[in-house]
N, CA, C and O atoms as a GROMACS GRO file, in nm:
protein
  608
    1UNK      N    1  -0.537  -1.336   1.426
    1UNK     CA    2  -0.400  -1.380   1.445
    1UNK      C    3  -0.376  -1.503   1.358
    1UNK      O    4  -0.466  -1.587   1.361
    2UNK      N    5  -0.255  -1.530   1.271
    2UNK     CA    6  -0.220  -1.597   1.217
    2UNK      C    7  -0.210  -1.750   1.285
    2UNK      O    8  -0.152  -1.748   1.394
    3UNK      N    9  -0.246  -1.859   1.250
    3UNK     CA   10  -0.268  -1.991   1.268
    3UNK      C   11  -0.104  -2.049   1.284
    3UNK      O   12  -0.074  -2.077   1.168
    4UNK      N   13  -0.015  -2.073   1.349
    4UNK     CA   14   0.134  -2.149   1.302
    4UNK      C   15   0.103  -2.291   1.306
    4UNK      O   16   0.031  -2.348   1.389
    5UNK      N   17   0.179  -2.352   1.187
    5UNK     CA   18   0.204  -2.464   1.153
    5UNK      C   19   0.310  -2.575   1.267
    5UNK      O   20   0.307  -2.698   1.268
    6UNK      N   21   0.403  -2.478   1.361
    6UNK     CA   22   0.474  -2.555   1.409
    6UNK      C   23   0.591  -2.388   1.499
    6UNK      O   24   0.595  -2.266   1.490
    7UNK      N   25   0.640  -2.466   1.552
    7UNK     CA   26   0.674  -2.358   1.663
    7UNK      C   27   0.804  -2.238   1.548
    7UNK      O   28   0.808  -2.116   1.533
    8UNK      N   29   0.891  -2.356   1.490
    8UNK     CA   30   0.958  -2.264   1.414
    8UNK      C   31   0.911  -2.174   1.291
    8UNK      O   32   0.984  -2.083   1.251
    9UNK      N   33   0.811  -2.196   1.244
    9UNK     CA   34   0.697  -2.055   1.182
    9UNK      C   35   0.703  -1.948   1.298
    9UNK      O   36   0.746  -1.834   1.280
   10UNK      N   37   0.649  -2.004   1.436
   10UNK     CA   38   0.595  -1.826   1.512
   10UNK      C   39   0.721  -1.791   1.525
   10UNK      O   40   0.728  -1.668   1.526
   11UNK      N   41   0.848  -1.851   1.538
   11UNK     CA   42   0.953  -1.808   1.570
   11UNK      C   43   1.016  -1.726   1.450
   11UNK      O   44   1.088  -1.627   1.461
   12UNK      N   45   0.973  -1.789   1.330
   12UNK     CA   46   1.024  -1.741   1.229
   12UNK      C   47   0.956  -1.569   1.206
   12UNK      O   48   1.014  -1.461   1.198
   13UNK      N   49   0.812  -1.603   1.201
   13UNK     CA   50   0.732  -1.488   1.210
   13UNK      C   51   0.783  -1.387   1.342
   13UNK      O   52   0.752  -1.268   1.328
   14UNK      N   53   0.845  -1.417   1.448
   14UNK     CA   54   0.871  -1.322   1.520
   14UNK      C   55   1.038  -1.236   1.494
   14UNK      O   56   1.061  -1.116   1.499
   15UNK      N   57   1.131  -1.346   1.468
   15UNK     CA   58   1.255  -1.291   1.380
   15UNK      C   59   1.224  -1.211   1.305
   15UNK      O   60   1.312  -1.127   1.290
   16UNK      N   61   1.094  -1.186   1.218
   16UNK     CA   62   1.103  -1.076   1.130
   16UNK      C   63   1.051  -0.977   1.187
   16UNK      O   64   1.101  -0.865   1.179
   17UNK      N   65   0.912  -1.010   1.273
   17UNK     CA   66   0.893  -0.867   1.322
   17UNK      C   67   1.006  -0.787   1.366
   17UNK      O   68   1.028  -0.673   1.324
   18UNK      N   69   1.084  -0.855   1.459
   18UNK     CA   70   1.217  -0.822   1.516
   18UNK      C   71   1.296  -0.682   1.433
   18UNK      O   72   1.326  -0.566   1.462
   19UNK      N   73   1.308  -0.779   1.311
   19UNK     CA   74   1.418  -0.749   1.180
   19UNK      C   75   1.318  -0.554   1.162
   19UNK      O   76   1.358  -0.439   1.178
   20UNK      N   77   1.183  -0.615   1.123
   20UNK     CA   78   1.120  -0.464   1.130
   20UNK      C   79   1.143  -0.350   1.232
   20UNK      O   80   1.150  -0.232   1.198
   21UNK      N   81   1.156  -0.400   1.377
   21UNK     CA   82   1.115  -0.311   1.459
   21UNK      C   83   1.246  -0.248   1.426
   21UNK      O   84   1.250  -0.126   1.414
   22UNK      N   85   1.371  -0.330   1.409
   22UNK     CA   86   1.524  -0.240   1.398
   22UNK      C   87   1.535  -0.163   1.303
   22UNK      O   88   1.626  -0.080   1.292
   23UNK      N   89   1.417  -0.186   1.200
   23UNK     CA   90   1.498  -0.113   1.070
   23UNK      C   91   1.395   0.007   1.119
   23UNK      O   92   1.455   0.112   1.098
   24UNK      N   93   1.299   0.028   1.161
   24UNK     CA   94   1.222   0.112   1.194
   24UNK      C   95   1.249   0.192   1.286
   24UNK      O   96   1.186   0.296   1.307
   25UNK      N   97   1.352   0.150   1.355
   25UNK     CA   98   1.438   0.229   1.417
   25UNK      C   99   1.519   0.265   1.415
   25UNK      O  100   1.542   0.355   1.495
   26UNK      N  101   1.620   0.224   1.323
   26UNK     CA  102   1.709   0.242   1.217
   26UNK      C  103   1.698   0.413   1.138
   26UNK      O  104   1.771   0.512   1.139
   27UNK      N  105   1.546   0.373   1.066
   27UNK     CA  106   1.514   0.489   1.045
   27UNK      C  107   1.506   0.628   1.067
   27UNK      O  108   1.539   0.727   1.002
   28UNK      N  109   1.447   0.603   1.190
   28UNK     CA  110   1.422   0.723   1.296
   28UNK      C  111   1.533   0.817   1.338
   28UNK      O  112   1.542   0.939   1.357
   29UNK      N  113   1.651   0.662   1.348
   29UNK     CA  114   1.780   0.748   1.408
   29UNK      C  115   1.829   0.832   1.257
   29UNK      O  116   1.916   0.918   1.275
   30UNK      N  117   1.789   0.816   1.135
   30UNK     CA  118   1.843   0.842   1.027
   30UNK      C  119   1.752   0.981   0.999
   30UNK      O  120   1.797   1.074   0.932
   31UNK      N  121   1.612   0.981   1.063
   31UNK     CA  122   1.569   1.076   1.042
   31UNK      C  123   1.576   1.215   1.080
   31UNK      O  124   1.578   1.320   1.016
   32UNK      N  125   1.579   1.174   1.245
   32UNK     CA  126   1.578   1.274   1.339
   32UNK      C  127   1.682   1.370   1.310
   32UNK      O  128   1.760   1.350   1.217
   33UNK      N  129   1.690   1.480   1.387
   33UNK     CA  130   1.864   1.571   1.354
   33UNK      C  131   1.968   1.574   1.458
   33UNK      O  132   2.089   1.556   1.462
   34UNK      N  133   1.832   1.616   1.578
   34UNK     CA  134   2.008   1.630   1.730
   34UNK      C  135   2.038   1.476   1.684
   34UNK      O  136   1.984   1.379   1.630
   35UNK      N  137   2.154   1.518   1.739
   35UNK     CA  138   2.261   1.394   1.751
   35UNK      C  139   2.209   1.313   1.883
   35UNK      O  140   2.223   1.191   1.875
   36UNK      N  141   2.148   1.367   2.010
   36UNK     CA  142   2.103   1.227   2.134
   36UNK      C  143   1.992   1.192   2.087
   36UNK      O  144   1.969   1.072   2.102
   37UNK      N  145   1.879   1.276   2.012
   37UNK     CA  146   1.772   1.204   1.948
   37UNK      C  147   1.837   1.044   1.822
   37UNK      O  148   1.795   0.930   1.841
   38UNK      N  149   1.907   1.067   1.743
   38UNK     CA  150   1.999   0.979   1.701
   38UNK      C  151   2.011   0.884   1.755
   38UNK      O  152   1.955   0.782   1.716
   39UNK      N  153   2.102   0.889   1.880
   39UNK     CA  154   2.157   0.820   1.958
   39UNK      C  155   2.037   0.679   2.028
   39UNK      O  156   2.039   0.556   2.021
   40UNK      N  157   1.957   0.764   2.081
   40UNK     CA  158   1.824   0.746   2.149
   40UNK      C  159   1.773   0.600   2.052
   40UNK      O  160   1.766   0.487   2.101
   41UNK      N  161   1.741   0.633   1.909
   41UNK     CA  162   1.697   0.568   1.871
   41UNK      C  163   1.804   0.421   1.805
   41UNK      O  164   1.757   0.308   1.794
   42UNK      N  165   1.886   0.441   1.784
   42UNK     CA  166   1.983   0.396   1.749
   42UNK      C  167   2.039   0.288   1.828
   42UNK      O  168   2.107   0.193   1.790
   43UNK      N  169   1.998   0.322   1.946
   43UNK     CA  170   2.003   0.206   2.111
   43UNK      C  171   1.900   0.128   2.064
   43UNK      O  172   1.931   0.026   2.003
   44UNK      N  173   1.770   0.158   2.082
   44UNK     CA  174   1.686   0.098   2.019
   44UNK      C  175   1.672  -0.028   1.919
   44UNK      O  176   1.618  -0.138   1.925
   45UNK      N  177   1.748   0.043   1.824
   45UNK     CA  178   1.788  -0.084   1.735
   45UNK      C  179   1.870  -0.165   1.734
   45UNK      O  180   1.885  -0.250   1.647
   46UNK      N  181   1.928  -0.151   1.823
   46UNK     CA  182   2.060  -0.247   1.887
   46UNK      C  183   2.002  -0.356   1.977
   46UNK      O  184   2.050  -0.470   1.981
   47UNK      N  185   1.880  -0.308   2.064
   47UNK     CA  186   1.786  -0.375   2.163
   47UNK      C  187   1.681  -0.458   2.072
   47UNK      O  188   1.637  -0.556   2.131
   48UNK      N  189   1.639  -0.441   1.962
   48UNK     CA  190   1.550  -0.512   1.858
   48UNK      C  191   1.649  -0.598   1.797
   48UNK      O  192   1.610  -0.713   1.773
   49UNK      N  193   1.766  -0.569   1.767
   49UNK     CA  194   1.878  -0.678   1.745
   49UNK      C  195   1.890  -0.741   1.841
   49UNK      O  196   1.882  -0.854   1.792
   50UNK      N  197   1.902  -0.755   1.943
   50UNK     CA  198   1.888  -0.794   2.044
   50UNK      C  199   1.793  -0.953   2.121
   50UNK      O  200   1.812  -1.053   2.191
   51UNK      N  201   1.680  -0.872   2.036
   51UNK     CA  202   1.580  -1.006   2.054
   51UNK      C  203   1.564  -1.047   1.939
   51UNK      O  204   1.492  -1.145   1.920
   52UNK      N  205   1.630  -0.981   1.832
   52UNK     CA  206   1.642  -1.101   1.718
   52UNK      C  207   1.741  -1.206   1.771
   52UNK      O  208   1.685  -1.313   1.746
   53UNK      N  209   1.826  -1.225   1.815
   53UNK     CA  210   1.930  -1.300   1.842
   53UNK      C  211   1.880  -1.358   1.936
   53UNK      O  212   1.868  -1.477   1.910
   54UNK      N  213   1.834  -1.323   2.067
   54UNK     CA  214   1.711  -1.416   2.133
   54UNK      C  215   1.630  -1.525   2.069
   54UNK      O  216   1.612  -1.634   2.123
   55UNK      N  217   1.595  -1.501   1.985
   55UNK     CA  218   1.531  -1.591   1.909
   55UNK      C  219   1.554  -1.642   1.844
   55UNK      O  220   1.479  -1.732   1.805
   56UNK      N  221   1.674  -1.618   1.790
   56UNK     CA  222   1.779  -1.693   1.691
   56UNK      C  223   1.802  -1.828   1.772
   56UNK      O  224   1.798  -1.943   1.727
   57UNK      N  225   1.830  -1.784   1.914
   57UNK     CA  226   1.843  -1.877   2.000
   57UNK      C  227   1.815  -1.988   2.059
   57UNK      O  228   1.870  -2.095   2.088
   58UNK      N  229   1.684  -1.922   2.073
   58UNK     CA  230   1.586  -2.046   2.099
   58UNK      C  231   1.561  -2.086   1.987
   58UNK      O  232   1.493  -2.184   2.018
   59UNK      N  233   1.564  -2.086   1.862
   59UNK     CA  234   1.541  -2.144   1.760
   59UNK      C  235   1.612  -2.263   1.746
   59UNK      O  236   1.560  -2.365   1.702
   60UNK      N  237   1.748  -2.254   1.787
   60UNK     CA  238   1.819  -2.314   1.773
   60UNK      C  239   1.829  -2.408   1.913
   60UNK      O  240   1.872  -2.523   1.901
   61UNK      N  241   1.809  -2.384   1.977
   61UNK     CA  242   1.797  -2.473   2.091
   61UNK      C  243   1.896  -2.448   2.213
   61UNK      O  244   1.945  -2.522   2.299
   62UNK      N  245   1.903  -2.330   2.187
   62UNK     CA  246   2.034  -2.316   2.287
   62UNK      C  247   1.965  -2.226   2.398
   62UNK      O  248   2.024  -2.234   2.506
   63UNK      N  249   1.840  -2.132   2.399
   63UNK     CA  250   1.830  -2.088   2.511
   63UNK      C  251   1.665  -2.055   2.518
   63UNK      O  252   1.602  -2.043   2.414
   64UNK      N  253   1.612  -2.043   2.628
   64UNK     CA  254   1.428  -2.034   2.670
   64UNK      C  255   1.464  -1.867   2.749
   64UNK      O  256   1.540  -1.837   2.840
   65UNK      N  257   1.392  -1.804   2.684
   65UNK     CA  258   1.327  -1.690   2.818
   65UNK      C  259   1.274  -1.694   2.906
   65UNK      O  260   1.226  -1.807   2.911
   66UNK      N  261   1.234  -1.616   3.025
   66UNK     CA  262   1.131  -1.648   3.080
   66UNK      C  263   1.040  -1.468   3.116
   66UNK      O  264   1.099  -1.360   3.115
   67UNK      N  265   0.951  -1.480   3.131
   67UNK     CA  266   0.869  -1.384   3.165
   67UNK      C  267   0.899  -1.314   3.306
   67UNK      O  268   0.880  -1.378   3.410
   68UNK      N  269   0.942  -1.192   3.311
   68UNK     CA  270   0.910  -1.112   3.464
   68UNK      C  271   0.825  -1.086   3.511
   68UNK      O  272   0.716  -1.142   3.498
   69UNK      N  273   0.859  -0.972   3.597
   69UNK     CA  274   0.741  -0.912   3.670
   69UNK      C  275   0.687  -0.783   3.568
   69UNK      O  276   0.742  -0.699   3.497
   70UNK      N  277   0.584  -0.808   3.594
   70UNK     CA  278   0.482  -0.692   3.474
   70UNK      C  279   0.549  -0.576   3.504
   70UNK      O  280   0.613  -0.535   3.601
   71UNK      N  281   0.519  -0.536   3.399
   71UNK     CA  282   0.578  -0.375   3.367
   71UNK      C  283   0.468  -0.300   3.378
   71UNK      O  284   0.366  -0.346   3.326
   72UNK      N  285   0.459  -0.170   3.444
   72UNK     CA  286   0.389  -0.051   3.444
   72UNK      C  287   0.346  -0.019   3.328
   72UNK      O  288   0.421  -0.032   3.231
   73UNK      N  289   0.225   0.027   3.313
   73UNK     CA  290   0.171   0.086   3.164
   73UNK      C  291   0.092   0.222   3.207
   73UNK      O  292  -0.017   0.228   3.264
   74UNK      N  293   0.194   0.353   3.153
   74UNK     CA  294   0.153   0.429   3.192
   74UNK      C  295   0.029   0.484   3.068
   74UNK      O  296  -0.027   0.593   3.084
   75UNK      N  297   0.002   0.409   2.969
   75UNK     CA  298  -0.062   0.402   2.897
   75UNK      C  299  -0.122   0.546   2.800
   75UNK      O  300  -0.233   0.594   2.779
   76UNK      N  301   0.013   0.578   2.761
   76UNK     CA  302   0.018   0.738   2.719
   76UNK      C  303   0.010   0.715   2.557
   76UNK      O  304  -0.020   0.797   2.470
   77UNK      N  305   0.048   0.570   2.540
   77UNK     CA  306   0.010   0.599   2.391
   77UNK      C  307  -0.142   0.558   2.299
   77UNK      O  308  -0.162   0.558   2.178
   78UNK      N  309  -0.219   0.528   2.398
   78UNK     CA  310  -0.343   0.497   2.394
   78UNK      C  311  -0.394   0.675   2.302
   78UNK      O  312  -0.471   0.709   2.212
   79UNK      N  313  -0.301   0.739   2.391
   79UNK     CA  314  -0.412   0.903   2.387
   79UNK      C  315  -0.358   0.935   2.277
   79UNK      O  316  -0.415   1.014   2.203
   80UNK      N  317  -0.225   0.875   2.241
   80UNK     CA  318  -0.113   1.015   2.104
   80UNK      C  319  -0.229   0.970   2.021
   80UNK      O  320  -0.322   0.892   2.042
   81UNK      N  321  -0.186   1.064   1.891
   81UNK     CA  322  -0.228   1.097   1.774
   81UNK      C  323  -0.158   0.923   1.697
   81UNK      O  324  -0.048   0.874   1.717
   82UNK      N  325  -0.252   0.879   1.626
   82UNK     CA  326  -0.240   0.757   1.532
   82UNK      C  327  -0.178   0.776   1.421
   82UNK      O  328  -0.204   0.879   1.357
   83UNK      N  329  -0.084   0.684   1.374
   83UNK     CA  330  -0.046   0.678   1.213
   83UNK      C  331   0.044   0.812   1.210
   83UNK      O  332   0.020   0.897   1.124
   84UNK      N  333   0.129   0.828   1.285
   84UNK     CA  334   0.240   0.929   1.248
   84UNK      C  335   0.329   0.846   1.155
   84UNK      O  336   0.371   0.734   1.185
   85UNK      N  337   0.352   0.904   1.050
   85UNK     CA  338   0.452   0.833   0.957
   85UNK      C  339   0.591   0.940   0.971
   85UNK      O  340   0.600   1.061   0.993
   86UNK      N  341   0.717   0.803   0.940
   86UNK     CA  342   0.857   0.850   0.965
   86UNK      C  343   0.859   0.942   0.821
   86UNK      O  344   0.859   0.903   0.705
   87UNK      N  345   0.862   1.076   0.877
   87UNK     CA  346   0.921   1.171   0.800
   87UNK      C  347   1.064   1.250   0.835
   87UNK      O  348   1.119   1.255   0.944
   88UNK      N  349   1.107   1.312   0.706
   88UNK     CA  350   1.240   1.390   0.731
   88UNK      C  351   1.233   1.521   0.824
   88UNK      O  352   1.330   1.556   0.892
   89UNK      N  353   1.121   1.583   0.822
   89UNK     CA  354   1.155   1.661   0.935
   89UNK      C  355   1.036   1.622   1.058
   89UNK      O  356   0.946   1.682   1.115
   90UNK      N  357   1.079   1.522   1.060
   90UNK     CA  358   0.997   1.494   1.206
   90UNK      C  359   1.054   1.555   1.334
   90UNK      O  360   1.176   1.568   1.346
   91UNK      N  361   0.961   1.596   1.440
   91UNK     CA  362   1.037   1.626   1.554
   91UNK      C  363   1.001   1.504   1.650
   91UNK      O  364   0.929   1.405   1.638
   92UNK      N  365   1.084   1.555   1.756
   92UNK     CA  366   1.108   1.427   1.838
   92UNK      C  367   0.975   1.413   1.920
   92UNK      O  368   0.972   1.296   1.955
   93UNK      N  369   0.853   1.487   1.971
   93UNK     CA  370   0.750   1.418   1.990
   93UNK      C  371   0.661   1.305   1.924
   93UNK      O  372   0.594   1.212   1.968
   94UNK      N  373   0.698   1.365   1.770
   94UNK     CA  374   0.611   1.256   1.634
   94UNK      C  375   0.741   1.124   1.648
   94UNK      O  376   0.732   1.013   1.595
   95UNK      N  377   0.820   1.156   1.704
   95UNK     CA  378   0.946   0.988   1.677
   95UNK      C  379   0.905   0.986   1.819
   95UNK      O  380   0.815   1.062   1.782
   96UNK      N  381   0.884   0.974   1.943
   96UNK     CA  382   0.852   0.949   2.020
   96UNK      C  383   0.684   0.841   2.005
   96UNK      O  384   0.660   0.728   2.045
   97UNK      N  385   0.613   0.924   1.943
   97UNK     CA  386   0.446   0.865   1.934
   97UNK      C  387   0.467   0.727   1.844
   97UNK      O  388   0.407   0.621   1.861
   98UNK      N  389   0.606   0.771   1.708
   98UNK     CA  390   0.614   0.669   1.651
   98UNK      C  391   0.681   0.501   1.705
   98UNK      O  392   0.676   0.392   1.648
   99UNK      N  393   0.742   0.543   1.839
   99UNK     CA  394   0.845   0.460   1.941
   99UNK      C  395   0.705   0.432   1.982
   99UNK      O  396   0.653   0.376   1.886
  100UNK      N  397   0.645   0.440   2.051
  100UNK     CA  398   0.554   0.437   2.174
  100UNK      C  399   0.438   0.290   2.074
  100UNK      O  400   0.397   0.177   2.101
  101UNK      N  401   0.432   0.366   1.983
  101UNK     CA  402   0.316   0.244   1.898
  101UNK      C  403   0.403   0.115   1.844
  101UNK      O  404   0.374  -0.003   1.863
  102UNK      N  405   0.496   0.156   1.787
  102UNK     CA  406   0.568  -0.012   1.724
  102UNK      C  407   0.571  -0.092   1.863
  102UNK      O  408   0.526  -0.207   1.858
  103UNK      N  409   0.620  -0.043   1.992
  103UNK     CA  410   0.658  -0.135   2.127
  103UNK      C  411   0.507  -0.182   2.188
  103UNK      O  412   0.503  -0.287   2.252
  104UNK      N  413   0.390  -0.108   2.168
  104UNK     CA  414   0.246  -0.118   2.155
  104UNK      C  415   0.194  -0.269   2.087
  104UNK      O  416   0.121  -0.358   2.130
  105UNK      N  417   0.277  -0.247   1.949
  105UNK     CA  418   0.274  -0.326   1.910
  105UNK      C  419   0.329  -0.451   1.890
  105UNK      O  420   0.276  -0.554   1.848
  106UNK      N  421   0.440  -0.430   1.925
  106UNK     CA  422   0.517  -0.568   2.007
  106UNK      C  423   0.485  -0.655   2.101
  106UNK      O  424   0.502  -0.777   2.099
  107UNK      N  425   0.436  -0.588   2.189
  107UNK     CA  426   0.376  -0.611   2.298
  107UNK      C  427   0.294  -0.743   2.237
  107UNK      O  428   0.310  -0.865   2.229
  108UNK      N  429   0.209  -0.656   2.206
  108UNK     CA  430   0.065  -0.737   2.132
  108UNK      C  431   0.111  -0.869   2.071
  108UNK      O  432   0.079  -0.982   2.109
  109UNK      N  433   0.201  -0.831   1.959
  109UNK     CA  434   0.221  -0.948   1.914
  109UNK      C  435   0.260  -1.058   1.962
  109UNK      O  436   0.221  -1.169   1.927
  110UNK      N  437   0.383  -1.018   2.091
  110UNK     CA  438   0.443  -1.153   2.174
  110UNK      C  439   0.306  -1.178   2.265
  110UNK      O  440   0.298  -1.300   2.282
  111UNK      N  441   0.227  -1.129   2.312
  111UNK     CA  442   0.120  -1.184   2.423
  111UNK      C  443  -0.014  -1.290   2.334
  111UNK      O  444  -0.090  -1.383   2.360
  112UNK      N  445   0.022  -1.200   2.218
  112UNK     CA  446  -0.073  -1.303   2.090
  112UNK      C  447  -0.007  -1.446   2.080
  112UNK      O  448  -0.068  -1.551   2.103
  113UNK      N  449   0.117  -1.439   2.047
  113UNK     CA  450   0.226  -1.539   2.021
  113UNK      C  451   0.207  -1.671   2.109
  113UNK      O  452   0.196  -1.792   2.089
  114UNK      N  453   0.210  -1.583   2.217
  114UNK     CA  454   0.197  -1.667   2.349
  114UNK      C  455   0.100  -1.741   2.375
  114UNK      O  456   0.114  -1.843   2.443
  115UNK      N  457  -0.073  -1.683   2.301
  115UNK     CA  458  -0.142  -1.776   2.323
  115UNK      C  459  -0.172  -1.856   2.191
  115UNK      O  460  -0.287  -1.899   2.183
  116UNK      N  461  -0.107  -1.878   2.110
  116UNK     CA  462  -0.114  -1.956   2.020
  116UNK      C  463  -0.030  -2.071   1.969
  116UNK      O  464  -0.047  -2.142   1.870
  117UNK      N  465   0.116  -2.069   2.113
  117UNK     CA  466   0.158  -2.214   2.118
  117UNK      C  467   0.076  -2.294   2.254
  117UNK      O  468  -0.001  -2.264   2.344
  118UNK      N  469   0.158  -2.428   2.196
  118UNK     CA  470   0.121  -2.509   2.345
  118UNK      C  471   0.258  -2.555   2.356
  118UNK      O  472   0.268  -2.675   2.332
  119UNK      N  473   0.345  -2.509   2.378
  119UNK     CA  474   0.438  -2.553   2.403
  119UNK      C  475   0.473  -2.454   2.572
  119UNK      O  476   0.460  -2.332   2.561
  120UNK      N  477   0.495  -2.483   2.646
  120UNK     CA  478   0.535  -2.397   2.769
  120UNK      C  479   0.650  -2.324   2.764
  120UNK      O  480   0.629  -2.210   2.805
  121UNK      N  481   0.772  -2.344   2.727
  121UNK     CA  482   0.844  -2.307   2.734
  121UNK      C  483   0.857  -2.203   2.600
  121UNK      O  484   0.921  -2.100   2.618
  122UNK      N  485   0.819  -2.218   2.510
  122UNK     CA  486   0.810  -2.122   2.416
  122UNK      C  487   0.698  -2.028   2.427
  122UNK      O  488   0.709  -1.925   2.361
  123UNK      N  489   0.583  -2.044   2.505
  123UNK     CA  490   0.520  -1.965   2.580
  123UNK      C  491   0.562  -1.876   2.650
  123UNK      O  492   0.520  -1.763   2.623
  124UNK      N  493   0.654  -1.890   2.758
  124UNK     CA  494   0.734  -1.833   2.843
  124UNK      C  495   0.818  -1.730   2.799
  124UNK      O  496   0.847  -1.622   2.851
  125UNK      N  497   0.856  -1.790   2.680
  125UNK     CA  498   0.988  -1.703   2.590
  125UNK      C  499   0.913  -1.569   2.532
  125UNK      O  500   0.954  -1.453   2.529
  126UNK      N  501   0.753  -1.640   2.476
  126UNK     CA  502   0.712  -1.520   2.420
  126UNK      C  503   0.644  -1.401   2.559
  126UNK      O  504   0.644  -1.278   2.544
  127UNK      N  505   0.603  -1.454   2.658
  127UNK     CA  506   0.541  -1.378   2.720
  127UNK      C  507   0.715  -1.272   2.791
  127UNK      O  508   0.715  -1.155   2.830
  128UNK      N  509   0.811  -1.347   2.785
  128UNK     CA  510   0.903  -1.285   2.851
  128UNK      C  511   0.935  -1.127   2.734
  128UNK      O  512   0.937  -1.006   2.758
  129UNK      N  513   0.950  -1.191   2.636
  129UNK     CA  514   0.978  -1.082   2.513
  129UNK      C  515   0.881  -0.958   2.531
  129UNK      O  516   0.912  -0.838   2.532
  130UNK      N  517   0.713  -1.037   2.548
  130UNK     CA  518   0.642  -0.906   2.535
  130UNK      C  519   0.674  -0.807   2.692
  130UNK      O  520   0.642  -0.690   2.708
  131UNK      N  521   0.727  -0.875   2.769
  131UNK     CA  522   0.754  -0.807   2.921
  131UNK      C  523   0.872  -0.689   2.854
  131UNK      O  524   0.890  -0.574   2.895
  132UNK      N  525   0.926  -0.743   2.766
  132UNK     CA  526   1.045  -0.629   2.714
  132UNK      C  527   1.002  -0.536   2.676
  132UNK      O  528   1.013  -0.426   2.730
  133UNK      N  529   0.939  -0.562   2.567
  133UNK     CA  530   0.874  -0.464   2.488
  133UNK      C  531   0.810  -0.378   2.572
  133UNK      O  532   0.827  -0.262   2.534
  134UNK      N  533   0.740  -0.389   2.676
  134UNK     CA  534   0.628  -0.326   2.770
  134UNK      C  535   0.752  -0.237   2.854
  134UNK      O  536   0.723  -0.128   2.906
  135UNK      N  537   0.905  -0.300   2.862
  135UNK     CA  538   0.973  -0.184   2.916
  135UNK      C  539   1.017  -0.086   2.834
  135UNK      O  540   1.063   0.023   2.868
  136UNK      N  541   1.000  -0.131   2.713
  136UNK     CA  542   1.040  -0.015   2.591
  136UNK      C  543   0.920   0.099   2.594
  136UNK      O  544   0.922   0.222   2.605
  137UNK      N  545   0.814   0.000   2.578
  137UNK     CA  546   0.690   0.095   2.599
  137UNK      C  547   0.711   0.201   2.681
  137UNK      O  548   0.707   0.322   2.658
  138UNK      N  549   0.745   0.114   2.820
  138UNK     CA  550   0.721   0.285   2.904
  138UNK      C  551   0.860   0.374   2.923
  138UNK      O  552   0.872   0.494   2.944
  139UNK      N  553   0.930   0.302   2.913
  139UNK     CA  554   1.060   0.385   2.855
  139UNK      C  555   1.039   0.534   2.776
  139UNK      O  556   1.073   0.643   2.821
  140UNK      N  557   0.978   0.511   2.658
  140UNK     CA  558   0.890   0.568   2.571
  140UNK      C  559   0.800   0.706   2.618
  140UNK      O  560   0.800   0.825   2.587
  141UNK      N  561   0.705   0.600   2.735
  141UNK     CA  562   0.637   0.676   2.799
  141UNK      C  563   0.697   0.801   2.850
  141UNK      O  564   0.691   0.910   2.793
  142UNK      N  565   0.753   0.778   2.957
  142UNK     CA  566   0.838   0.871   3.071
  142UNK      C  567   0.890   0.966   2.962
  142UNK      O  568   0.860   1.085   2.965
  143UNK      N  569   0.986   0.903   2.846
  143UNK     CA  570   1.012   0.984   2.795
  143UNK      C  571   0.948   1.122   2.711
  143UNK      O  572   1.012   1.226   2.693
  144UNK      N  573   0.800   1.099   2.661
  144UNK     CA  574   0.748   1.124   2.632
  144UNK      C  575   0.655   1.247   2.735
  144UNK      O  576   0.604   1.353   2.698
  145UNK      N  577   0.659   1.202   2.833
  145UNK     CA  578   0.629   1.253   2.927
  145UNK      C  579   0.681   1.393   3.003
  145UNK      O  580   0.639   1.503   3.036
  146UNK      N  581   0.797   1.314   3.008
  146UNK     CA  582   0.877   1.448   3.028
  146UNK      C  583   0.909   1.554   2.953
  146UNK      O  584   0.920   1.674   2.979
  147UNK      N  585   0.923   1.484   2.844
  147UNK     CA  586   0.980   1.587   2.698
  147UNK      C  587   0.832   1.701   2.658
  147UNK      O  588   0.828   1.823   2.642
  148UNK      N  589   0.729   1.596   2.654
  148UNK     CA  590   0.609   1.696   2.624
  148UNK      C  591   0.512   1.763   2.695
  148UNK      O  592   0.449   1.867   2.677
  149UNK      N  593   0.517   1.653   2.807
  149UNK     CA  594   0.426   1.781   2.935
  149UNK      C  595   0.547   1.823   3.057
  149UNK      O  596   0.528   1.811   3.178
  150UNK      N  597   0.676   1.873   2.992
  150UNK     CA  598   0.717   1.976   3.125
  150UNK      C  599   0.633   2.078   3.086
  150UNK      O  600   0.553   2.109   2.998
  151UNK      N  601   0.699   2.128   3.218
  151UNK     CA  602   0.658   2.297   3.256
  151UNK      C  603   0.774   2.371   3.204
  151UNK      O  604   0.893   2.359   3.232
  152UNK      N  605   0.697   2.474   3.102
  152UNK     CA  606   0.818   2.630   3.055
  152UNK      C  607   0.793   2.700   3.184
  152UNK      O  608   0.847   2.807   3.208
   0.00000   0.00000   0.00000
């Protein structure tokens, strides 16, 4: 994990992950074809905008997060298949596996984040963010869940 110089680096470094996770979802909605798969993802990136502006926030001094209550990890993306890349005819299980790992990875990064200030309250902010992400995660999950192990 990267060393920060001062709180507005991790903040800065997390605005971009941010900026990534939207365009990466951005993508998806650009890739996919049904129109609620679209949709689906497209929320998504509105919610990664979302905590960019969060952080815009606290950057600026105007607002602290705080951390909830843990989120469930139904821990389904441990098992998918690795390194699905956004292709044009992807179907919505491979944009699902691809959802399931970036929020995986969000996760990670804000709980990393978290232990690499000493500041408390920006601690808080990051552990609250990765609590988000962990609802995207299983968001993900369920969805995933349902979509690929119903019953025909």
């Amino acid at each position: 994990m990267t060393t920060f110089k001062s709180v507005n680096e991790a903040l800065d470094f997390a605005i971009a992950a941010e900026e990534h996770a939207r365009d990466c979802y951005l993508g998806l909605s650009q890739t996919v074809t049904k129109p609620w798969m679209k949709k689906v993802f497209a929320d998504f990136a509105e919610e990664e905008a979302g905590h960019k502006e969060k952080l815009l926030a606290v950057k600026s001094g105007k607002a602290m997060l705080h951390a909830e209550e843990k989120v469930t990890d139904l821990k389904i993306s441990n098992y998918v298949t690795k390194d699905v890349d956004i292709l044009p005819d992807m179907d919505y299980q491979q944009a699902l596996i691809v959802a399931m790992q970036s929020e995986k990875a969000a996760f990670r990064l804000y709980s990393d984040l978290a232990r690499t200030v000493d500041d408390e309250n920006l601690r808080d902010t990051f552990l609250g963010l990765a609590q988000e992400e962990a609802k995207h995660k299983l968001r993900f999950e369920i969805e995933y869940d349902d979509y690929v192990f119903q019953e025909d």
